[in-house]
N, C-alpha and C positions, 0 to 999 in steps of 0.2 A: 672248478675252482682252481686257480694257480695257485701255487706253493711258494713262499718268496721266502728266501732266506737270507740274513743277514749276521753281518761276522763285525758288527765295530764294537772294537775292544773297549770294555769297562774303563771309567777314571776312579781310580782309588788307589791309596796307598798305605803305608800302616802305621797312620795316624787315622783313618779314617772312622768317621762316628757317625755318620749320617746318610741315610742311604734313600736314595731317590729312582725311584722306580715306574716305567713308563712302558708302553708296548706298541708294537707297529708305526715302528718308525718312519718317517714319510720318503720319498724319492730323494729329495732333497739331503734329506741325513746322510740314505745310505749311499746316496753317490760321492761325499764329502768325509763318511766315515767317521760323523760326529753327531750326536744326539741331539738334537732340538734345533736343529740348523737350520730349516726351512725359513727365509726372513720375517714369515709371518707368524708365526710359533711364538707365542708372547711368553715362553717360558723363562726367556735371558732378561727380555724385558723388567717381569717381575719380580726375580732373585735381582735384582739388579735396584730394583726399589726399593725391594725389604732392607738391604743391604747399603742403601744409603750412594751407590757408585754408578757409573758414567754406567750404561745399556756396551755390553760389547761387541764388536762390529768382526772381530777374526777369533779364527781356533785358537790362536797362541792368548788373543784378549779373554777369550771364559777361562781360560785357565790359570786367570792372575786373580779372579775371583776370589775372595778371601775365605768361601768354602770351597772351593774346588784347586785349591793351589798344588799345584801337582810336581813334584822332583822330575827332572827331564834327566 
């Protein structure tokens, strides 16, 4: 069995109230260094529904998310 390890850093900050939680992130994540990256991963998709806003297509667009707006 191979060991994979992965290091992409959490998005939160301290306003943060919701905590979304996932495990073995796909190649795609970990080579991009971004959680649910994989273009097929319907996860953006559907935060993106509930949420009423455009599906995001870059890193910098999930993070304009109105739950994941993050201070740079």
């Amino acid at each position: 069995m191979e060991n994979v390890k992965h290091e992409i850093p959490p998005i939160y900050n301290q306003n943060s109230k919701i905590l979304i939680l996932g495990s073995f992130p796909s190649v795609k994540s970990r080579e991009s260094q971004f959680f649910y990256h994989h273009p097929q991963n319907r996860f953006w998709k559907v935060l993106s529904s509930v949420l009423d806003k455009d599906t995001p297509i870059t890193i910098d667009s999930y993070l304009t998310l109105p739950l994941l707006i993050v201070e740079k």
